[in-house]
C-alpha positions as CSV (number, residue, x, y, z in Angstrom):
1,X,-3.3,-9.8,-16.8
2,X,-6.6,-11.7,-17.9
3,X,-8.9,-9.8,-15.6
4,X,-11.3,-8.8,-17.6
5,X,-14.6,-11.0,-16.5
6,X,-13.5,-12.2,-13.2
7,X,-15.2,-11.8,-9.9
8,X,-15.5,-8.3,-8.9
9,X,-15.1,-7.3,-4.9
10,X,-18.2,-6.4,-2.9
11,X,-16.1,-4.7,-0.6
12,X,-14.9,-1.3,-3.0
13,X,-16.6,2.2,-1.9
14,X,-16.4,4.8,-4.7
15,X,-15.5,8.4,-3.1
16,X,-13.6,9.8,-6.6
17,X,-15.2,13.4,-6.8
18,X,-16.2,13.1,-3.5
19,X,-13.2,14.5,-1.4
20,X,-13.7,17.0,1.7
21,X,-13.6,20.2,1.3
22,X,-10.5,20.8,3.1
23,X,-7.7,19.1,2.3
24,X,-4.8,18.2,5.1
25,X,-6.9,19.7,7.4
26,X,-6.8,23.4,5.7
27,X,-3.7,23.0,3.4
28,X,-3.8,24.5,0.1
29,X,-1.6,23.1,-3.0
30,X,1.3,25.3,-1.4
31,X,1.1,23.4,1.7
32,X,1.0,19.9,0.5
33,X,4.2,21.3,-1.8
34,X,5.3,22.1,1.6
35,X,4.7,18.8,3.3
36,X,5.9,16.9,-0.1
37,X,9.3,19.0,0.1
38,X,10.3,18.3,3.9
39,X,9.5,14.3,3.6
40,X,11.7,14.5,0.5
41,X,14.6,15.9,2.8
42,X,14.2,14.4,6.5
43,X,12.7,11.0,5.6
44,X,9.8,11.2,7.2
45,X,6.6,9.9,6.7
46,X,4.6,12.7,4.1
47,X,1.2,11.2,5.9
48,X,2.4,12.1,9.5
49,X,3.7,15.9,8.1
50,X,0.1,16.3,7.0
51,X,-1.2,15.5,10.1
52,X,1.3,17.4,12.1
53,X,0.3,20.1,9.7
54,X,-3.3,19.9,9.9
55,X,-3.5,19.4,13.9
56,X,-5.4,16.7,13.6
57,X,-4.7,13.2,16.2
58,X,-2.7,10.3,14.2
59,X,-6.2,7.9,14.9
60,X,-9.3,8.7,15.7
61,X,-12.8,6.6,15.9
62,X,-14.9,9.9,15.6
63,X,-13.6,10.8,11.9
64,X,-16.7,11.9,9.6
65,X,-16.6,9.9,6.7
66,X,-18.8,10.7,3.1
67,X,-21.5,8.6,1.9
68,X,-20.5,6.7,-1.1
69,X,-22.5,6.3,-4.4
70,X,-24.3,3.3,-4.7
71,X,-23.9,0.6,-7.2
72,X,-20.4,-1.0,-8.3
73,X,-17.9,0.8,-10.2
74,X,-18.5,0.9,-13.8
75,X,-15.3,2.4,-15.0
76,X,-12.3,-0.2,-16.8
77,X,-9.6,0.7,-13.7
78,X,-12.2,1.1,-11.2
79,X,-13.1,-2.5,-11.9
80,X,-10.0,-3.8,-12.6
81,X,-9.2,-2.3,-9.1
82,X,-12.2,-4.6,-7.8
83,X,-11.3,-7.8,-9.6
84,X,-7.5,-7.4,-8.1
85,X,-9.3,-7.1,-4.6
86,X,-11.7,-9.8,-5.1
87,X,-8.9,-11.8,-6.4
88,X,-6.8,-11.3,-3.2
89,X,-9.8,-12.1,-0.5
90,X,-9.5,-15.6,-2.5
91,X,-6.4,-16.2,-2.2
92,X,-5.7,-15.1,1.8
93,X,-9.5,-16.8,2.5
94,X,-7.6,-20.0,1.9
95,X,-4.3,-18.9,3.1
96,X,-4.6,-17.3,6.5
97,X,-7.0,-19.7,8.0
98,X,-3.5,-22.4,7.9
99,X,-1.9,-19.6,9.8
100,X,-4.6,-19.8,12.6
101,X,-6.5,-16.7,11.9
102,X,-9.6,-16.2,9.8
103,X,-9.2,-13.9,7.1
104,X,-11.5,-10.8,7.0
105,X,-12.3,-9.2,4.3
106,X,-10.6,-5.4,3.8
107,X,-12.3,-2.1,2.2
108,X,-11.3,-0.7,-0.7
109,X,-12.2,3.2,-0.7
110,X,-11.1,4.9,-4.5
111,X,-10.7,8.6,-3.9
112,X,-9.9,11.8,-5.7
113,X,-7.6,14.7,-4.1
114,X,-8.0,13.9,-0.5
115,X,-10.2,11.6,1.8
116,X,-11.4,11.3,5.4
117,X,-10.6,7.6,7.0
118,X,-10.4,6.9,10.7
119,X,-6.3,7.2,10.3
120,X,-7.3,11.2,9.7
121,X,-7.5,13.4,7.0
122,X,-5.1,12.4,3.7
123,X,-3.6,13.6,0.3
124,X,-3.2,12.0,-2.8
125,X,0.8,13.3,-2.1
126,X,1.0,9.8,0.5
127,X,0.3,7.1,-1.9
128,X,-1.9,4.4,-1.1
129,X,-2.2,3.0,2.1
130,X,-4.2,1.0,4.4
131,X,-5.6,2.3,7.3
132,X,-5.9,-0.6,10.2
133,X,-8.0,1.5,12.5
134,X,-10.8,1.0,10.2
135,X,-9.5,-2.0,7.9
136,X,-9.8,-0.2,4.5
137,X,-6.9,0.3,1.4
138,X,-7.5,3.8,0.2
139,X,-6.1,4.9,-3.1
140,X,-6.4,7.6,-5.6
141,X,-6.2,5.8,-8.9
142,X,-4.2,8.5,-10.8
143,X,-1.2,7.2,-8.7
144,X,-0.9,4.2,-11.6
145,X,-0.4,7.5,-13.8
146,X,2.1,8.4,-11.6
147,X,3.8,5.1,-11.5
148,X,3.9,4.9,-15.3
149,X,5.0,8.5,-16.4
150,X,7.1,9.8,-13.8
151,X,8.5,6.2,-12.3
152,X,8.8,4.4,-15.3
153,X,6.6,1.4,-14.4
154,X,3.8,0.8,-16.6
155,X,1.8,-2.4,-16.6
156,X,-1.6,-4.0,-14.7
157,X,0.5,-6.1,-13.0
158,X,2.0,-3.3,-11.5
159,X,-1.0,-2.1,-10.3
160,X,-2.3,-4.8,-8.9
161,X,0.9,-5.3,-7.3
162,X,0.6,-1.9,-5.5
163,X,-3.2,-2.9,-4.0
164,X,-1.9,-6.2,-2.9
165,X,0.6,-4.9,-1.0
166,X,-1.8,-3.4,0.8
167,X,-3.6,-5.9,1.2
168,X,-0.3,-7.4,2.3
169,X,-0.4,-4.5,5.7
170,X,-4.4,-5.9,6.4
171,X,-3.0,-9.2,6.9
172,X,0.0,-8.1,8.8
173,X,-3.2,-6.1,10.9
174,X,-4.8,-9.3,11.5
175,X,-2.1,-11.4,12.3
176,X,-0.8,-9.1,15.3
177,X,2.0,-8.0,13.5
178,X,1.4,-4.5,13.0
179,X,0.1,-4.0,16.6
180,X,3.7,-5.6,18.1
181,X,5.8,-3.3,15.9
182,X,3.7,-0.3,16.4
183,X,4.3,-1.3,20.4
184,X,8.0,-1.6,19.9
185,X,8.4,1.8,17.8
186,X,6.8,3.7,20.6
187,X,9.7,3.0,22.4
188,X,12.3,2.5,20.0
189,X,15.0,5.8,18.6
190,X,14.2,6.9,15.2
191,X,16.9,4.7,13.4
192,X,15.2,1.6,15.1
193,X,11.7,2.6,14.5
194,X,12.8,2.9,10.6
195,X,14.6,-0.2,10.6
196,X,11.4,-2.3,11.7
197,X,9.2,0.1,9.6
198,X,11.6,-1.0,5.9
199,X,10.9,-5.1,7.6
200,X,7.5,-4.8,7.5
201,X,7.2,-3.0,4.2
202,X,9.1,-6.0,2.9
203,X,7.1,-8.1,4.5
204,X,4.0,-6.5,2.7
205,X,6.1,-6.5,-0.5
206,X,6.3,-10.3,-0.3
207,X,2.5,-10.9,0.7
208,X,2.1,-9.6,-2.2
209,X,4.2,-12.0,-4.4
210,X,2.3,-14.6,-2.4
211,X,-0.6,-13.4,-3.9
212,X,0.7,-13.5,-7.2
213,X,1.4,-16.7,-7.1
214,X,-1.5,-18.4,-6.3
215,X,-3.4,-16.3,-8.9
216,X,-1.0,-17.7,-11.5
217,X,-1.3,-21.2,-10.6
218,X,-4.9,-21.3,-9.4
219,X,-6.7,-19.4,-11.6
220,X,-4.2,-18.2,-14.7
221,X,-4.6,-14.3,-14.4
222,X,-1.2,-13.7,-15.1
223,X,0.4,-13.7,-18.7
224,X,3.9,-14.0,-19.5
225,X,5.7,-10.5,-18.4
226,X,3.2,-9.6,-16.0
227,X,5.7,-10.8,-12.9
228,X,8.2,-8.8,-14.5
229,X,6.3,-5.6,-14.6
230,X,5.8,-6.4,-10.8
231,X,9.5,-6.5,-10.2
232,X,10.2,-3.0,-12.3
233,X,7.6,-1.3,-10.1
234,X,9.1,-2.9,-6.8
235,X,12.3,-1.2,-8.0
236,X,10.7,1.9,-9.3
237,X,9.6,2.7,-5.7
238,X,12.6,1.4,-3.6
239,X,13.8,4.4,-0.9
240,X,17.0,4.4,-2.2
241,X,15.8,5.3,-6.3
242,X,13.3,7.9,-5.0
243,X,15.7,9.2,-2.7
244,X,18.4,9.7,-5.3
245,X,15.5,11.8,-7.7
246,X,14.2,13.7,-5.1
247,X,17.8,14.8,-3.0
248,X,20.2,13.7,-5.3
249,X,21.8,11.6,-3.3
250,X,20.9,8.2,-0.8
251,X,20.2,8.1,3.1
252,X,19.7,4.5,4.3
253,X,19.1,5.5,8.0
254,X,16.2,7.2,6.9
255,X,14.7,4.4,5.1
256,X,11.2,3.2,5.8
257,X,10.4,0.9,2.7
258,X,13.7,-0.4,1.9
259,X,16.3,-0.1,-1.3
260,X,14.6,-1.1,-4.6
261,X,17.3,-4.4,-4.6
262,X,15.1,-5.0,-1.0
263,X,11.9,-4.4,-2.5
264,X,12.3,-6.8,-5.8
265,X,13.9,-9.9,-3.5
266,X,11.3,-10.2,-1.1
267,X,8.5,-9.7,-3.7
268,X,10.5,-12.5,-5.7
269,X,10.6,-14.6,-2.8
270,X,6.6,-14.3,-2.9
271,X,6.2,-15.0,-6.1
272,X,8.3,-18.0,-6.3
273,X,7.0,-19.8,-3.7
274,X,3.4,-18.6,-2.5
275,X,4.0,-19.3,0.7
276,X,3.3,-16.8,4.0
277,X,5.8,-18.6,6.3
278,X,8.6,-17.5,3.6
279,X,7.5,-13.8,4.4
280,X,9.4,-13.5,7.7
281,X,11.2,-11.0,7.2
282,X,12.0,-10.0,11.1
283,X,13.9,-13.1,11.9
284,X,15.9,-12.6,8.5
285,X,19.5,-11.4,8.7
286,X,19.6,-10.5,5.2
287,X,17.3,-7.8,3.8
């Protein structure tokens, strides 16, 4: 990716080395083993063990947060993190407004070993994710180490694929659409609840090709190979491969994210075409 002197975000909050003292809400490394071993074997979320775990409430608008250090991030990934976030607000600035919302501008909060958001208390063992009580992407930046060595998918346009997907869930937030399937799992059966949960992870996968487009065509970021590093990592983390390496063997039912053959069509379908209405993935019949 040509990255490397474009805008950086405003909107990125620098908590590496800064993580709470407790971590899941009093869970030592044995714990999180814990948390990481039962999510491998029933499916479910590792982010919702921890808070199970940790007695702490799924939201909460009274969750202490750390002061971040000021100044930008000096770092090369911490910046390249940045420009990939300042890249997206341009794109969906332009984007979402022909959808009928105006687009507001997500957090970005980099953080090392655990960190406080108003979703509660995380681990580095869930990933990134975005929290919509609070509008913010948090991420631990040694999960791109992660992605590389142990999932085989190495590249910046891998990276950047992974924050613009989360991206992808803040404009699912601001659309309504995470508030109407959140409604409908409260009162949907597990296998239901799953089902719409793998939709709008697909959905999120294809925002993020959207993105990729228009910073291809618009302002020439991406160099040939880049898409297909995006595709790899799609595949890398589709439930069905990380299923099979984890249990040794594949439970659709319990799929929240979809297959990796899932994940690398609708992020194709993104990519391609760079446009939001092709994103509906809850009125598609084929996944």
């Amino acid at each position: 990716m040509r990255w490397e002197g474009q805008r950086e975000s405003e909107n990125v909050e620098d908590r590496r080395g800064m993580g709470p003292a407790r971590v899941g809400g009093g869970l030592g490394i044995g714990g999180i083993v814990l948390v990481l071993a039962v999510s491998y074997f029933t499916g479910m979320n590792p982010l919702t063990l921890l808070q199970m775990m940790s007695g702490l409430p799924g939201t909460t608008d009274e969750t202490p947060t750390e002061s971040a250090p000021s100044g930008p991030v000096t770092d090369k990934i911490g910046r390249f993190a940045s420009v990939v976030l300042a890249d997206t607000e341009d794109t969906w600035q332009k984007l979402l407004p022909k959808a009928g919302r105006p687009y507001e501008n997500p957090r970005l909060v980099l953080f090392t070993g655990a960190v406080q958001s108003a979703c509660g208390t995380s681990s580095s063992a869930v990933g990134p994710f975005y929290c919509p009580q609070d509008h913010t992407l948090y991420l631990d930046l040694s999960f791109f180490n992660e992605m590389s060595q142990r999932l085989g998918a190495p590249g910046d346009f891998a990276q950047a694929y992974v924050i613009a997907h989360e991206v992808g869930h803040h404009v699912q937030n601001l659309l309504g659409i995470a508030d109407k399937v959140s409604r409908i799992q409260r009162q949907a059966g597990e296998a239901e609840g799953n089902a719409l949960s793998v939709r709008m992870e697909l959905q999120a996968d294809c925002l993020a090709g959207v993105w990729g487009f228009h910073a291809s065509r618009e302002r020439r970021m991406i160099e040939p190979g880049d898409f297909e590093e995006g595709l790899a990592a799609a595949s890398a983390i589709g439930d069905d491969r990380l299923q099979k390496m984890s249990r040794g063997y594949v439970q659709p039912e319990s799929w929240t994210h979809g297959s990796s053959q899932q994940r690398k069509t609708w992020l194709r379908k993104g990519l391609e075409s760079g446009d939001l209405e092709v994103c509906d993935t809850f009125s598609s019949k084929q996944l």
